[in-house]
NULOVEX-556775 format. One record per atom (N, C-alpha, C, O): x, y, z. Coordinates in steps of 0.2 Angstrom, whole numbers, plus 5000, padded with zeros to 4 digits. Each point is the difference from the previous one (the first is absolute). Layout:
XYZ...
***
This chain:
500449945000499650065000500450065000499950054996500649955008500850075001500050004993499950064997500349894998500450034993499450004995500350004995499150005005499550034997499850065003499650044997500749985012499750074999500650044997500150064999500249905001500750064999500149994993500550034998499349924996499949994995499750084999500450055000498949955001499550055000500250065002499850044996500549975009500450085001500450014994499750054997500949925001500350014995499850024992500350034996499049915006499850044993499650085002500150054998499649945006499850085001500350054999499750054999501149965003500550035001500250024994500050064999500149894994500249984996499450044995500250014995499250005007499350034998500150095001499950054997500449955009500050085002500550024995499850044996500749935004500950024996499850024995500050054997499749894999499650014994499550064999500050034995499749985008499550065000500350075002499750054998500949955003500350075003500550004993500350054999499949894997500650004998499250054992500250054999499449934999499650014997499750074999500050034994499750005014499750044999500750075001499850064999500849935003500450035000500650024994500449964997499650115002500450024996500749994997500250035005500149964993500849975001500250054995499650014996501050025003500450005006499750055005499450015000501050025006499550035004500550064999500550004999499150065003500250084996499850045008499449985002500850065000500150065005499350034998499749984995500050065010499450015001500050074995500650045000498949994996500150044994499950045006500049985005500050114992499450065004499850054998500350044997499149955005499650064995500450064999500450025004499550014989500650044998499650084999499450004998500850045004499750074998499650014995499949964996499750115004499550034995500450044994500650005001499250024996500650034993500749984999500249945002500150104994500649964999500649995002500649984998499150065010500749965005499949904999500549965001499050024998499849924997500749974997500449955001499650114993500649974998500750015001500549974997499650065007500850015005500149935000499649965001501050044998500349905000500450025008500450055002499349895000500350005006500949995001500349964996500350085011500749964997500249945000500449984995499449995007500349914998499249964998499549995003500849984990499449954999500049945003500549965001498950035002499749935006500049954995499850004994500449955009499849914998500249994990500250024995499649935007500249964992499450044993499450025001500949984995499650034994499049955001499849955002500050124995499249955005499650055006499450005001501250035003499650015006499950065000500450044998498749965004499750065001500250055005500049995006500150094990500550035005499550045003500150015006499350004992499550075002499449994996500149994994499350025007499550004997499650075003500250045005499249974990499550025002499450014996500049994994499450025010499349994995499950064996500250055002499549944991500150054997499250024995499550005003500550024992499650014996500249984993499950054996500449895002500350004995499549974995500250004994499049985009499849964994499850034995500050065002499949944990500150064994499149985003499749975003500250094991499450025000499549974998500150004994499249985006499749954998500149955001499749954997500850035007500149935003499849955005499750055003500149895000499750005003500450025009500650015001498949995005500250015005500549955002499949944998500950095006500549975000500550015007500050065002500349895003500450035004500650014997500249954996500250115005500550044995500750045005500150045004500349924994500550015005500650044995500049994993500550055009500650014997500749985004500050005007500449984990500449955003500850015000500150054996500349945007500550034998500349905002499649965003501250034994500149945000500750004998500250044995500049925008501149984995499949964998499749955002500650054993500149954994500849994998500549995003499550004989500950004998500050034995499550004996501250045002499950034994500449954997500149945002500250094991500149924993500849985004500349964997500050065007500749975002500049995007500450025003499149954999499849965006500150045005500249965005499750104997500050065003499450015004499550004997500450005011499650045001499550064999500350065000499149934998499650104999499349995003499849945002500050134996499450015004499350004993500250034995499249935005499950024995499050025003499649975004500350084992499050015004499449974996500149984994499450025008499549984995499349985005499949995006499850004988499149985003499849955001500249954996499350045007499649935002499450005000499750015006500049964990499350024999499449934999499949974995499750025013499849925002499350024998499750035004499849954990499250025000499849985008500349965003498950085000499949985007499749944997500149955003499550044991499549944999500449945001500549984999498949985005500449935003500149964995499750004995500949965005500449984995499849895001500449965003498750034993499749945004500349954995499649954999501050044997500249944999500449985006500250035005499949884995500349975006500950014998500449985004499850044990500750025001500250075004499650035004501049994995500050075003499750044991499849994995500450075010499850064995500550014997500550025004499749984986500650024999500150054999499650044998501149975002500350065001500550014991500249964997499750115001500050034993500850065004499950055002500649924998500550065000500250024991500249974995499650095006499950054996500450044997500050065002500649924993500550064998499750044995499649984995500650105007499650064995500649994996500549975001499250074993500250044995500550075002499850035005500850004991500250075000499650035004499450004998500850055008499550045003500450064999499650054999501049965001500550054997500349995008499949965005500750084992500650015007499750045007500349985005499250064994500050035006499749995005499449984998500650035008499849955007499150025000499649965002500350094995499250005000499849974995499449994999500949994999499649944995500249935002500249964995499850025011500149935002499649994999499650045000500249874999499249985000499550025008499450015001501349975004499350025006499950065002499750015005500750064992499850055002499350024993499550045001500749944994499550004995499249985001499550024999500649925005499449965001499550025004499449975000501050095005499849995008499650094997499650045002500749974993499650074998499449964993499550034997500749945003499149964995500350004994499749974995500950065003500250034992500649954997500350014995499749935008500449954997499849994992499449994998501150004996499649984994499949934999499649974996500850015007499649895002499650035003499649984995500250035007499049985006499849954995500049945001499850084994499649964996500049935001499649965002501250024996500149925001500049975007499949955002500350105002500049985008499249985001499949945002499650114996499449985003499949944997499749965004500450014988499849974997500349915007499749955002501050084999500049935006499550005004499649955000500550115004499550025008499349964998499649995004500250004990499450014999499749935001499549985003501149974994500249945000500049975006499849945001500350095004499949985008500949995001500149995006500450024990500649985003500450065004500250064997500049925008500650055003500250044993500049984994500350095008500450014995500850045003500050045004500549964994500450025002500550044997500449974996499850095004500150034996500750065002500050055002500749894994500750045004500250084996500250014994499850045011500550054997500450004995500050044995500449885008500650024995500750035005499950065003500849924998500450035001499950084999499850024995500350025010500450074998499550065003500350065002498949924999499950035003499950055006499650055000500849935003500250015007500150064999500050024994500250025012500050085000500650004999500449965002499950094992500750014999500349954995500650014998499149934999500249974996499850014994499650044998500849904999499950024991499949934997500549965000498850024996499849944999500549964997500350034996499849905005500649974994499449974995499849955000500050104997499849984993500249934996500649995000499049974998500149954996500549965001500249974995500250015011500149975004499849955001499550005005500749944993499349944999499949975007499549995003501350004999500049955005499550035006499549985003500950084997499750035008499250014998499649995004500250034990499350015000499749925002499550005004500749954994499749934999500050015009499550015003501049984999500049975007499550075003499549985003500650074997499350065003499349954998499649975004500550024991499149964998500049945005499450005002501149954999499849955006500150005007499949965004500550114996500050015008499450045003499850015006500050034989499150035005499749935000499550015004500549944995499549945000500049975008499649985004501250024997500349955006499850085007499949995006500050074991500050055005499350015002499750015005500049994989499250025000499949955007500050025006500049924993499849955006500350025006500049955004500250104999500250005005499650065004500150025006499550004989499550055003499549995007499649964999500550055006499449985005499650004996499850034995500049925009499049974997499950004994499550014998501249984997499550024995500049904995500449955000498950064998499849934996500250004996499850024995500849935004500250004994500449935003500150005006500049954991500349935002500950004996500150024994500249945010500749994997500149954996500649984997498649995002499949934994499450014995499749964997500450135003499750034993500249984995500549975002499550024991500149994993500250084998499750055000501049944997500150095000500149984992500449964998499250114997500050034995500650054998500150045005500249964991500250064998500150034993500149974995499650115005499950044997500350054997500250045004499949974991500350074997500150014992500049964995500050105005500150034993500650054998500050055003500349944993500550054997500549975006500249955002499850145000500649985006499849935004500349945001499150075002499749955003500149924998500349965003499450054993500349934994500849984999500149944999500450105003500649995002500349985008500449965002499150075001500049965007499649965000500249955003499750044996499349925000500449944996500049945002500350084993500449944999500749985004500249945001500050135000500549985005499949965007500449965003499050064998499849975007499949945000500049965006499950014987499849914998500549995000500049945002500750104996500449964998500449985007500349955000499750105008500350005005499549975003500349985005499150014996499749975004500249945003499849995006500549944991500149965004500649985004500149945002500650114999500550025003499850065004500350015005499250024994500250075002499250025006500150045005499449924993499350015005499749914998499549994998501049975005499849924996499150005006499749964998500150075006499750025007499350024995499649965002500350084993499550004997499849964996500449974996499050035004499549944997499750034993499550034999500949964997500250054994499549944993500049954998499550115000499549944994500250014994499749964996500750105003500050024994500150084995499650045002500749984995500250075001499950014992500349974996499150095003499850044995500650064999500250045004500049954989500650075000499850024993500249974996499550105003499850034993500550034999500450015005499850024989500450084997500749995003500350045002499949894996500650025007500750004993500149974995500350085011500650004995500449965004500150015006500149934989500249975002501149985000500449975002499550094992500849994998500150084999499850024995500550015009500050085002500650034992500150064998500149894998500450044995499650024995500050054997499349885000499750014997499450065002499850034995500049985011499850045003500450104999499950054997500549925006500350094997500250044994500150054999499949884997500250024992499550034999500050064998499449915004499350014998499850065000499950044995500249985012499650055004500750104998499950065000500549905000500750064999499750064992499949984994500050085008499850044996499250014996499850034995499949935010499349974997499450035006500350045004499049944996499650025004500249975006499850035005500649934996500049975007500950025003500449965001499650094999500750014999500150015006500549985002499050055002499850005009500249945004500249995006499549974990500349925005500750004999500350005006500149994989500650004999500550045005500549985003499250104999500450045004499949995006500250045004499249914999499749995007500349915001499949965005500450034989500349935001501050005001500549965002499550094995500750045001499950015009500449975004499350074998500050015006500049955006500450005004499049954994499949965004500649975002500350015005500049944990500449984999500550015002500349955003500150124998500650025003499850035007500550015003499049995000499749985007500449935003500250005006499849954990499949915003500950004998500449965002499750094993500949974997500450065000500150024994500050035010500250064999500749984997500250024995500249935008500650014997500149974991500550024996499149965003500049954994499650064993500150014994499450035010499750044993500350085002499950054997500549955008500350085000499750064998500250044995499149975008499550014995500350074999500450004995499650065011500350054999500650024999500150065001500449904996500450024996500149994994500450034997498949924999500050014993499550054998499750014994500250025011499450074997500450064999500550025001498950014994500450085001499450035006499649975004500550114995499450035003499450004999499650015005500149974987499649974998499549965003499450014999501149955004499949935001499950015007499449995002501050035003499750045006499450025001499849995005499850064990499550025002499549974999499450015001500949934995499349964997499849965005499449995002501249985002499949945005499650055006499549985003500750094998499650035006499550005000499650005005500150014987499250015000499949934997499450014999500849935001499749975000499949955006499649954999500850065007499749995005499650025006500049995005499650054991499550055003499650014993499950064998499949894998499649974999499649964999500349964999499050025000499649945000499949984992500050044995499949885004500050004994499650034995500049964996499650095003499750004995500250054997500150004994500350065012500150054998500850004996500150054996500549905006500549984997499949974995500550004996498949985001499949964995500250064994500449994996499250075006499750044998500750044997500350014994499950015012500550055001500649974995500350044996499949905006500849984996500049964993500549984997498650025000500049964994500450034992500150064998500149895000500450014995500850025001500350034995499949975012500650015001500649965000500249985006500050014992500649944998500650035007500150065003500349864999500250015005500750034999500450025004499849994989500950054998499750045003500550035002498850015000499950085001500250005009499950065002500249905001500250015005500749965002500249985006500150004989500649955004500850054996499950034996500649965007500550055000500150024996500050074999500449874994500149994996499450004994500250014994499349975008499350024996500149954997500149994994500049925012500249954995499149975001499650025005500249944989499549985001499849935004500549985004498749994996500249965005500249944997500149965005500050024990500449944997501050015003500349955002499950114998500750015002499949995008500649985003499050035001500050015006499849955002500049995006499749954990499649925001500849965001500149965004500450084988500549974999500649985006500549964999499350085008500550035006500149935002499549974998500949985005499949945002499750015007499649955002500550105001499849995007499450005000499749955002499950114993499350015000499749934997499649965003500850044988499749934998499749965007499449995002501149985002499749965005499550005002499649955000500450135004499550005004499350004995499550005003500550014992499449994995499649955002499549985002501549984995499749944999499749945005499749954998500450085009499949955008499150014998499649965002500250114995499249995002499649964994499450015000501249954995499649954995499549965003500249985006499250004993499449955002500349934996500449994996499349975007500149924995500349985001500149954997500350055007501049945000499549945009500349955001499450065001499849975004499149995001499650034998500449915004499249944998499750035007500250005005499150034991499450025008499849914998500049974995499950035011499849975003499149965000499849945002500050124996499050025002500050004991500450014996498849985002499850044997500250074997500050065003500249944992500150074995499550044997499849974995499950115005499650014997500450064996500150055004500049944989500350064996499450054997499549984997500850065003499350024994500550094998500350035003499449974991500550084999499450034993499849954996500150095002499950054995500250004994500650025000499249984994500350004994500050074999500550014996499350055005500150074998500550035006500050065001500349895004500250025007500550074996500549984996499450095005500750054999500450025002500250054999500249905008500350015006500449935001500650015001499249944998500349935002500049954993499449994999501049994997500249974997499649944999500049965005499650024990499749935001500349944999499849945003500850084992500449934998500549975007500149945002500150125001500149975006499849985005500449975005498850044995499849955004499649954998499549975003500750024990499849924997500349975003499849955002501050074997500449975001500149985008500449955002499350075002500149995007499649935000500349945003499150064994499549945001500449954996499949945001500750074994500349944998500449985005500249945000500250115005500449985002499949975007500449985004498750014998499849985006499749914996500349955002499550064996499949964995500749914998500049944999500550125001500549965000500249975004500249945000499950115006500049985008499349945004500149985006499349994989499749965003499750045004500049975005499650104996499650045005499450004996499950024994499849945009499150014998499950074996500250045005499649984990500150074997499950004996500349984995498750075005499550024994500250084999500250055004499649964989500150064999499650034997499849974995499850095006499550034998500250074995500350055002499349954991500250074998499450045001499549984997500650075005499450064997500350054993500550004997498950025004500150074992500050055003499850054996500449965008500050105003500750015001500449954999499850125005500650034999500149965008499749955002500750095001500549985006499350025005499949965005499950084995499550025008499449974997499749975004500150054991499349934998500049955005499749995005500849964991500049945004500349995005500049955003500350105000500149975009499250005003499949975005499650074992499349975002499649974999499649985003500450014989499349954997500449955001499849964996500750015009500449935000499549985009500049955003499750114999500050005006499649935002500349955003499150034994499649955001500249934998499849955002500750064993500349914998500749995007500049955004500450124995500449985004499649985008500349985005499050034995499949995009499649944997500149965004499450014991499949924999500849975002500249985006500150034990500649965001500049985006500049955002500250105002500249995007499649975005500249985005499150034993499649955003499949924998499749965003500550034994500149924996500749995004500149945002500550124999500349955005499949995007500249955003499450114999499849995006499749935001500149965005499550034991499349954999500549945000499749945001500850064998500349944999500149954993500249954999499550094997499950024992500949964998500650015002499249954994500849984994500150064995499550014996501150035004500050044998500349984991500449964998499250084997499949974992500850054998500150065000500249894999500850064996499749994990499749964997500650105002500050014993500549994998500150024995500549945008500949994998499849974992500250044996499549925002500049954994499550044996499949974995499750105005499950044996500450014992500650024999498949954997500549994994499750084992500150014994499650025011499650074995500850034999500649995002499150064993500650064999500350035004499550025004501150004998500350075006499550054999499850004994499850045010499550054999500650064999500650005003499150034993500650074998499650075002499450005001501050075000500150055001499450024997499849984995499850065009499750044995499950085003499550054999501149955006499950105002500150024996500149984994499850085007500150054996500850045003500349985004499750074991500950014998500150055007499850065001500649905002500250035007500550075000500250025006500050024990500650025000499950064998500450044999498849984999499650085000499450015005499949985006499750054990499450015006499849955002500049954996499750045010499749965006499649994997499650054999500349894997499049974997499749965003500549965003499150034998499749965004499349974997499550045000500449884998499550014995499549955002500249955003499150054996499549965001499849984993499750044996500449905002500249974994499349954999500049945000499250104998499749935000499849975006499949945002500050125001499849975008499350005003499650054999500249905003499249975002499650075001500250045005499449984993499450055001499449965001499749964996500150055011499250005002499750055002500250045004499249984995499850064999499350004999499849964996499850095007499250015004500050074996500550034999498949985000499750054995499350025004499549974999500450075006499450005003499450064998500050065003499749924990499650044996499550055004499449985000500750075003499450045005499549994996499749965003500050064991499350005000499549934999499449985001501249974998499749934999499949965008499749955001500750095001500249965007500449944997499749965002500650034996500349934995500750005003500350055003500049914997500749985003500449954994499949945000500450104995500449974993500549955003500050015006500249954993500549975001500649994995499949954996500750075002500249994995500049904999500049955004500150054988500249924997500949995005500350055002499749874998500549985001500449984992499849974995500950075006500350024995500350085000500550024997498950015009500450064999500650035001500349945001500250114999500649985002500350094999499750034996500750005007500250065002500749995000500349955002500150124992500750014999500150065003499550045001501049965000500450055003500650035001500349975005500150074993500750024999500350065004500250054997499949935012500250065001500750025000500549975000499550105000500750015000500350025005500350064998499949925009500250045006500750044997500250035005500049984992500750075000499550034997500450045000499049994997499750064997499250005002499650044998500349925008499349985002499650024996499750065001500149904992499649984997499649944997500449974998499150005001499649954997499749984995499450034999500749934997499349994994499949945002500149975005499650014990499649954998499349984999499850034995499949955007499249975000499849945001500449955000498950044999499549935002499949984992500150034994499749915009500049954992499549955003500249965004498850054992499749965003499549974996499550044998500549925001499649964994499250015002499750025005500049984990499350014997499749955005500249955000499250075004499749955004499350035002499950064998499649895005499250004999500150025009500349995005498950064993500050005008499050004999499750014994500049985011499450015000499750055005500250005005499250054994499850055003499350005000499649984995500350045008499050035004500250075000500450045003498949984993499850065003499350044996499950014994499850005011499350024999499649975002499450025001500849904999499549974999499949954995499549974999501250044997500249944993500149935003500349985005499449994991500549925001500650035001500150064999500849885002500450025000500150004992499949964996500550105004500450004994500849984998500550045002499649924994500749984999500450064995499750014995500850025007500550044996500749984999500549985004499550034991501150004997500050065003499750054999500849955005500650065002500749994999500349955002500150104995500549994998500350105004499650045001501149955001500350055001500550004997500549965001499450094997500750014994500650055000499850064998500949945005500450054999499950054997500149994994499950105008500050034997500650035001500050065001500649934998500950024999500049985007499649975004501150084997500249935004500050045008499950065001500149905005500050035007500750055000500649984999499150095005500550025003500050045008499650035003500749964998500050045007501050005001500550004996499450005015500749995001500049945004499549975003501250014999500049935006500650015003500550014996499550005011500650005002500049965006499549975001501250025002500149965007500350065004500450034998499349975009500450045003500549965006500049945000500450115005500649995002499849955006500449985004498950004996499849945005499649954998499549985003500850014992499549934994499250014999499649954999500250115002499750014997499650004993500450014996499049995000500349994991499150065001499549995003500750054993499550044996499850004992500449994995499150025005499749994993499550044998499549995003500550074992499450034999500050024994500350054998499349905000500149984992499150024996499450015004500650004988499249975001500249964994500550004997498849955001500049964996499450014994499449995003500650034990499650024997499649964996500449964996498850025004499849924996499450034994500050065000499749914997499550034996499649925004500449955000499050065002499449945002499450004993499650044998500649895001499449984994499849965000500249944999499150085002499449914999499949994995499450024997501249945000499849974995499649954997500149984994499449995009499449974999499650005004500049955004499350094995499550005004499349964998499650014995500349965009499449954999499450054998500050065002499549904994499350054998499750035007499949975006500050114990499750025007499350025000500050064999499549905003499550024998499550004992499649964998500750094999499850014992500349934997499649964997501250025006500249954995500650044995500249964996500050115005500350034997500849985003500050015006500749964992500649995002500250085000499750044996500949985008500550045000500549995004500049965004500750084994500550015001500250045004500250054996500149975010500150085002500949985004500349955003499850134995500750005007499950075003499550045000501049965003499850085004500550054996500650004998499050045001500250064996500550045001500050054996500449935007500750045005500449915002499849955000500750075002500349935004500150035008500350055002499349905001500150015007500750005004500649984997499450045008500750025003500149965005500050045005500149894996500449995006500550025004500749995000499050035005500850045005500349945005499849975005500950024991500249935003500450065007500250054999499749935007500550035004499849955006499549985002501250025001500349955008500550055003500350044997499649945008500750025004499949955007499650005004500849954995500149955006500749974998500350014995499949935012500749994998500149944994499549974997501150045002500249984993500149925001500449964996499350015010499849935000499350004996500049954996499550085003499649994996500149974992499649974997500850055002500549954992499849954999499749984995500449985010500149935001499449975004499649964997500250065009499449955004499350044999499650015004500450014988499249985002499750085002499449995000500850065000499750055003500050064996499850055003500649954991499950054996499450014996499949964995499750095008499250005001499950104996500250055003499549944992499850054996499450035001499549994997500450055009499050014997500050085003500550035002498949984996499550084997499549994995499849944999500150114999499450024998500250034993500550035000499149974995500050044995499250014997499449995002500950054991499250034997500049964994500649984997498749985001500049984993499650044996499449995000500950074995499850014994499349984997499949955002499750084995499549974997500249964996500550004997498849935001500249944996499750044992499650045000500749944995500050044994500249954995500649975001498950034993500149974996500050044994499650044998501249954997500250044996499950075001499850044996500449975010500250065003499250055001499950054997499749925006499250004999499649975006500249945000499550075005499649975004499549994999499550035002500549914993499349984997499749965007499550035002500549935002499949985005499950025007500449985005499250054996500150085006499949975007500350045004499349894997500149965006500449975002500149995006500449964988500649975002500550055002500349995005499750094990500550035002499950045009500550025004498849994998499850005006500449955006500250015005499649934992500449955007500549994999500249975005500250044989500949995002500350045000500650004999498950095001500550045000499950045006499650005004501250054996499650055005500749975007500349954999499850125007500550005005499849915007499549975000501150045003499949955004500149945001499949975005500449994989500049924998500749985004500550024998499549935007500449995002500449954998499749955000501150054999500349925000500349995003500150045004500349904997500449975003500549944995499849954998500850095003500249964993501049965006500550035002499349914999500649965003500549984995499849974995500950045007500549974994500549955003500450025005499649924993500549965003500549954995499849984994500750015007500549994995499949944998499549975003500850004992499849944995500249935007500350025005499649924995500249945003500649964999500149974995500150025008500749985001500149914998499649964998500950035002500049944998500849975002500550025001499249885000500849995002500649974993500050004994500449995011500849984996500449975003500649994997
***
C-alpha cells in the first residue's frame, strides 16, 4: 500500500511540474515597468536589461487605426539585436482585439513589418498610430478584424536621438521576432506562448519578414512560427539601387545610404564620400517622413551628392560597401514555414525580376513557396494583396498544407511600369468600375453592366489626370406613372477625355478633383403607348465630378469611392425634344452616383 501511495504522490508531483513547466514562460525575463506619457517613452534607458526579447517598458495607448474594431493597445519599448549581434533598443505596438477569441487554440498572433515610413522619429509606426494617421491602418485593421493579435515593430532607430538603420535586414528581421517574445510579457495580457505566429510585410516590410523566416529558427527557435507573407520586397539591394538611382524612387536610395552607414559606419564612410550637397540632403532627409522625401529627392541621382560625383554603380563597385550590400541579399538560406511572395508587375520602386528571382532561389532551397502577381504599381498592391495575404495566413493557422507554386511552368510575368526616370505616373490601367446612378425623378437606382471599367493617368510631378470610364450598352427597367415596367438600352458614352488634378500630400494622403464627361443614350425604347419607337441622348454631355481626398491606401483595398451629384441635360432627339415626358424623367439637377474603382485580379506563378 506505502509504494502505491507513493507511486501516486509521484505521479501527482510529476502532474504539478508538468503544469508549471506548461503554463510558464521560458526563458524567464526581469519584471518590465510602466514607461512614461509622451516622448520621454522613448528615452532608452543606460544599460540594456536581459537577453534580446525582454520587455523593457510598456504602456496603454490609443493606437487602434480608425474604424477598427475595439482593441487593448499597448506601446512597447524592448531590446533586441542589431545585424552584428549587438545589443539595441527597439519600440513598437501591440494591438489584442477585446472580442473573445472562441476557438480552442490560442489566438494567433500577426507580427507585422511596415513599409518605408521615412527617417524621422515622427514617423515611427507607434508614434503614427497612436495619432490615427498611420498609412498601413488599412491592412492592420484588415488583421484586427480577423480576430488576430497584431504586432507592429518600429523598427531599430527610433529612439530619442537616433538614426534608423534603414534596410538593414538582419536587425529589421530580428525587431520583427523579438516584439513577439516581448509582447508576452505584458501583465495580464492574453496572448499564449503556443500562439501560431504569422508574419507580415511589404516593401521594406517584406524585407524584414523574409529575413525574420530566414533567422527564426537560430535566432527565436521559441516561436511558433506558421508561415511568413513577404510582398514588394527588395530582395537584392544592387538590383534595387540601380533601379531606383536618378529615378522616381531616388528617396529610397538616399534613406538606404543612410540607414546603412548607421549599422556599418566604418565600411560606408558615409560622410566622407559626400560633398555639401550631400550633407544637406542627409539633414533634411532625416527629418523627414516618407511621402514627403519621395517628393522632395525624386529624380536625383546619387553623383549629386557624393564627392567625386561617382555614381551608384562606382560606389556599389567600393569592396567594403559591395559587402555590406551584399550581407542584406535574401535567398542563400531555407525558411523553414510556408512562403508567401507576391509583388506587382507595374511596381516603379522595386524591381520585379528580382523578386522572381527570389521565389527561384527559395524554391531551390526546398522552402514551401507560392508566388502571387498583381497588376498595380508598388502602393496598389501592398493593399489589394491585403485579403489573399490574410486567407493565406489563415490556412496556416487552420493547420492548412500550404499549395507552393515551385513547379509553376507559365511564362516569367514581365514589367509593365511605366518609365521611371521622368514624371511620377501613376496609372489605373482597365480597372473594375462599379457604379450606381440614382435617377431623382424616377426614384430608379442604375446599376452599371459588369464589364465596366475606369482609366486613369495621373501625373504626381505636375498634379494632373485624364482618362475615363468605358461601359458597355445595358438594359435597365423603369416605372413611372403608372406604366407597366419599361425596358431601356442605356449606353454612356465618352465625351473627350477626363480632366481635373491628383495629388499625394506629405502624409500619404491622395487628392483628386477631376470631372468626367459622357453623352447618355437610350438607345432602344420599348413602344410607348401609341407603339411609336425612339431614340434619345442628352443634349449636352453630363459632367461627372470625380473628386476623393482619403489615404492613398484606398488604391488597393477597396475604398476608392467616387460619388456626388450631377445635372442631366434634356433628352433630345436630333437635337429636338420630340419626347417631352421621357425628357422630363431623365432630366434636370440632383442625380446622384456612386461610382467604386478597384484594380484588375491577380493571379499565381
Amino acid at each position: 500500500m506505502k509504494r502505491i501511495s507513493s507511486c501516486k504522490h509521484l505521479f501527482i508531483l510529476f502532474l504539478i511540474v508538468l503544469a508549471v513547466a506548461f503554463f510558464t514562460s521560458a526563458p524567464t525575463f526581469a519584471a518590465p515597468t510602466a514607461g512614461p506619457a509622451g516622448m520621454a517613452f522613448y528615452e532608452k534607458p543606460s544599460a540594456i536589461p536581459g537577453t534580446h526579447g525582454t520587455l523593457i517598458r510598456y504602456r496603454t495607448s490609443t493606437s487602434v487605426p480608425p474604424g477598427g474594431p475595439s482593441c487593448y493597445s499597448w506601446t512597447i519599448m524592448y531590446s533586441s539585436q542589431d545585424a552584428l549581434g549587438d545589443p539595441n533598443i527597439v519600440t513598437g505596438t501591440v494591438l489584442v482585439p477585446k472580442a473573445l477569441w472562441l476557438k480552442l487554440t490560442p489566438r494567433p498572433i500577426v507580427s507585422y513589418a511596415v513599409g518605408t515610413h521615412g527617417l524621422a522619429q515622427s514617423w515611427a509606426p507607434s508614434i503614427q498610430l497612436e495619432a490615427g494617421t498611420d498609412y498601413e491602418n488599412s491592412n492592420i485593421n484588415a488583421a484586427l478584424n480577423m480576430g488576430y493579435a497584431v504586432l507592429i515593430t518600429d523598427n531599430p532607430g527610433y529612439t530619442n536621438g537616433d538614426v534608423p538603420s534603414y534596410m538593414v535586414g538582419v536587425a529589421q528581421g530580428k525587431a520583427v521576432l523579438d516584439i513577439v517574445t516581448a509582447a508576452l510579457q505584458i501583465p495580464y495580457i492574453s496572448l499564449s506562448k503556443y500562439a501560431k505566429v504569422g508574419i507580415w510585410g511589404y516593401s521594406q516590410g517584406g524585407q524584414s519578414a523574409a529575413w525574420a523566416g530566414q533567422l527564426q529558427p537560430a535566432y527565436a527557435s521559441g516561436i511558433k512560427l506558421a508561415g511568413v507573407a513577404a510582398g514588394g520586397v527588395p530582395a537584392e539591394l544592387f538590383a534595387v539601387g540601380r533601379y531606383l538611382d536618378g529615378n522616381n524612387g531616388s528617396s529610397f536610395l538616399l534613406e538606404t545610404c543612410i540607414g546603412l552607414n548607421e549599422q556599418y559606419p566604418e565600411d560606408i564612410d558615409l560622410y566622407h564620400r559626400i560633398n555639401t550637397v550631400g550633407v544637406g540632403a542627409i539633414n533634411s532627409g532625416l527629418n523627414m517622413g516618407v511621402f514627403e522625401a519621395l517628393l522632395a529627392f525624386m529624380n536625383t541621382p546619387l553623383s549629386t551628392f557624393t564627392a567625386g560625383h561617382e555614381t551608384s554603380d562606382q560606389i556599389f563597385a567600393i569592396p567594403e560597401i559591395a559587402n555590406v550590400v551584399n550581407a542584406q541579399a535574401l535567398g542563400k538560406t531555407k525558411i523553414n514555414v510556408p512562403v508567401f511572395l507576391y509583388h506587382g508587375t507595374a511596381d516603379e520602386f522595386i524591381p520585379l525580376n528580382q523578386s522572381l528571382d527570389l521565389k527561384t532561389k527559395y524554391c531551390g532551397l526546398s522552402t514551401n513557396t507560392s508566388y502571387m502577381v498583381f497588376p498595380g504599381e508598388h502602393i496598389t498592391t501592398q493593399f489589394q494583396a491585403a485579403p489573399y495575404v490574410l486567407d493565406w495566413l489563415s490556412d496556416r493557422f487552420n493547420g492548412r498544407t500550404a499549395v507552393s507554386t515551385c513547379g509553376n511552368t507559365d511564362p516569367r510575368p514581365v514589367s509593365t511600369a511605366n518609365p521611371v526616370n521622368g514624371d511620377f505616373l501613376f496609372s489605373l490601367k482597365n480597372w473594375t468600375l462599379d457604379g450606381k446612378i440614382k435617377l431623382k425623378t424616377l426614384m430608379t437606382k442604375v446599376e452599371l453592366p459588369e464589364g465596366s471599367t475606369f482609366s486613369a493617368e495621373t501625373n504626381m510631378t505636375n498634379n494632373t489626370i485624364s482618362g475615363g470610364m468605358d461601359i458597355p450598352e445595358f438594359s435597365y427597367y423603369i416605372n413611372a406613372f403608372g406604366m407597366l415596367p419599361l425596358q431601356v438600352k442605356l449606353k454612356i458614352v465618352p465625351a473627350g477625355p477626363m480632366t481635373g488634378t491628383a495629388s499625394l500630400d506629405n502624409n500619404g494622403n491622395l487628392h483628386i478633383n477631376g470631372h468626367v464627361y459622357a453623352d447618355i443614350y437610350l438607345r432602344k425604347v420599348g413602344e410607348l403607348g401609341v407603339g411609336i419607337p425612339f431614340s434619345l441622348k442628352t443634349e449636352k454631355p453630363v459632367d461627372f465630378p470625380i473628386v476623393f481626398d482619403g489615404p492613398v491606401s484606398s488604391l488597393g483595398d477597396g475604398s476608392l469611392t467616387f460619388t456626388g451629384t450631377t445635372t442631366f441635360p434634356d433628352m433630345v432627339e436630333n437635337g429636338i425634344i420630340i419626347n417631352a415626358l421621357f425628357s422630363a424623367l431623365m432630366s434636370g439637377p440632383g442625380q446622384e452616383f456612386t461610382f467604386t474603382v478597384t484594380p484588375p485580379e491577380p493571379y499565381k506563378w
